[in-house]
C-alpha positions as CSV (number, residue, x, y, z in Angstrom):
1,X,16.2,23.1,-48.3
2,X,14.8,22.1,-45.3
3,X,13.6,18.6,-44.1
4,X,11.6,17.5,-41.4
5,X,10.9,14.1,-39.4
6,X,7.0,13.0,-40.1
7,X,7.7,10.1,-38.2
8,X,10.3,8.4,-35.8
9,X,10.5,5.0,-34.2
10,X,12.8,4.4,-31.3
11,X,15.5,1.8,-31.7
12,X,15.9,-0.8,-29.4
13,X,19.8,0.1,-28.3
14,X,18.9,3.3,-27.1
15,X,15.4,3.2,-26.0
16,X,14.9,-0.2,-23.7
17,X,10.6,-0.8,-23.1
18,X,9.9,-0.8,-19.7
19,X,7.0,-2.4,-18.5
20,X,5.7,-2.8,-14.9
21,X,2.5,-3.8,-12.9
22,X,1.8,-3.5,-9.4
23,X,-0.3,-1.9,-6.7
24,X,0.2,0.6,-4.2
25,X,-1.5,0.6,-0.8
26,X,-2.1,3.7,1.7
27,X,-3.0,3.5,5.2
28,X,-2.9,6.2,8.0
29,X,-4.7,6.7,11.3
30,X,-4.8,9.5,13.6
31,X,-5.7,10.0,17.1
32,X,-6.0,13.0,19.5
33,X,-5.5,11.8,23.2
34,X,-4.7,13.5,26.7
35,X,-1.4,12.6,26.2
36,X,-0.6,14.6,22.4
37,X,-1.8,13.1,19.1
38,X,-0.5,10.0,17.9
39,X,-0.6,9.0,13.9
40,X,0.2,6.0,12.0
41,X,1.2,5.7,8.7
42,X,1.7,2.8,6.1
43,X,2.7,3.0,2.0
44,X,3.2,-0.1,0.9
45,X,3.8,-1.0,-2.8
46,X,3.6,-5.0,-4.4
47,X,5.0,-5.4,-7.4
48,X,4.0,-8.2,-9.6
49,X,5.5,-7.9,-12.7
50,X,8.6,-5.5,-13.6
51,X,10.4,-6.3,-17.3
52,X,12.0,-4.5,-20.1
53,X,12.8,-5.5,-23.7
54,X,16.1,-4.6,-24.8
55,X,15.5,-5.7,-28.0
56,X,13.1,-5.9,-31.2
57,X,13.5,-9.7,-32.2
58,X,10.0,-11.5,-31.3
59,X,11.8,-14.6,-30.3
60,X,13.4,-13.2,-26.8
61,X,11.7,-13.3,-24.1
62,X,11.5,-9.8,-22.0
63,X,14.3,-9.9,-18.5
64,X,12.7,-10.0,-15.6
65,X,13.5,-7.3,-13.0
66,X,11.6,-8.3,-10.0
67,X,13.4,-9.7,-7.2
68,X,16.8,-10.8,-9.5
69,X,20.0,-8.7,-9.6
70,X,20.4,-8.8,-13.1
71,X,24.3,-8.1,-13.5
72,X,26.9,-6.9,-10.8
73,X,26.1,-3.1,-9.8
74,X,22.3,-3.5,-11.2
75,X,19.3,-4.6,-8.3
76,X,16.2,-5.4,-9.6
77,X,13.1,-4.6,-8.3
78,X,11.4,-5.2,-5.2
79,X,8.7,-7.2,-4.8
80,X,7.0,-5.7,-1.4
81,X,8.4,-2.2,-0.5
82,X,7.1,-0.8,3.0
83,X,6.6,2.4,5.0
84,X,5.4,2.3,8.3
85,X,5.9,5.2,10.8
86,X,4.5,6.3,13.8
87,X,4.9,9.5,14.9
88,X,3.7,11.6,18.4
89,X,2.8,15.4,18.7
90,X,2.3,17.4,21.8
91,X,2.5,21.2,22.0
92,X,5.8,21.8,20.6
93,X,7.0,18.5,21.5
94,X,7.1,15.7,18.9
95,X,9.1,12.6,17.5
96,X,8.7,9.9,14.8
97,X,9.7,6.5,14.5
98,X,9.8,4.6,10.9
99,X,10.6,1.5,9.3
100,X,11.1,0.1,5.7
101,X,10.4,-3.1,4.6
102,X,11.9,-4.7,1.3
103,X,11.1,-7.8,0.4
104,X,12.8,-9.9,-2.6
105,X,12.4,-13.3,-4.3
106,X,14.8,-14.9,-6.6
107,X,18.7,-14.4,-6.3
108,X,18.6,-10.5,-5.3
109,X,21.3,-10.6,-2.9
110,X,20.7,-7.9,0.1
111,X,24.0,-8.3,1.8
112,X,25.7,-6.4,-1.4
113,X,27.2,-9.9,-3.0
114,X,27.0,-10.6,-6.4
115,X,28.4,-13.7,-8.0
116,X,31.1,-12.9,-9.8
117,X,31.2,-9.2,-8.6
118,X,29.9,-6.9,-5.8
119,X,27.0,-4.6,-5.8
């Protein structure tokens, strides 16, 4: 005899709900001069919310991701995350300069310390 699932449900200890809200931003420029072609480039991404729900109980509240480090060895999110670049062509010759920006709020330690622990 065969059986065979109709439905399935996740449970909450192996399948944690995500959620997250945010906008993304784009920006490049190019221009062609005497002296090669120059081009600029931003990607820039703003997070406002970031949780997850570990559980199925109604009366706990979702944890927060967005600029906390939520336990030794785990960052959160972000808040600002930046691209930038600049970048130089001329007949074969060419180079390219970037930069990231991250930006945090909250406890999220960059330096790598953690209390009670290290990153």
């Amino acid at each position: 005899m065969r059986a065979w699932a109709i439905s399935a449900s996740p449970s909450a200890a192996s399948c944690p709900r995500p959620q997250a809200e945010g906008f993304d931003f784009d920006l490049s420029y190019r221009m062609d001069t005497d002296f090669g072609r120059f081009a600029l480039m931003w990607q820039s991404t703003y997070t406002v919310r970031d949780e997850i729900k570990t559980d199925t109980s109604p009366d706990t509240l979702p944890q927060q991701l967005v600029g906390w480090a939520t336990s030794p060895g785990f960052v959160g999110t972000f808040r600002v995350r930046s691209n930038a670049s600049l970048s130089w062509e001329h007949g074969p010759w060419g180079a390219t300069w970037g930069a990231l920006l991250l930006l945090a709020e909250g406890n999220l330690p960059l330096g790598g310390a953690v209390p009670g622990g290290m990153l």
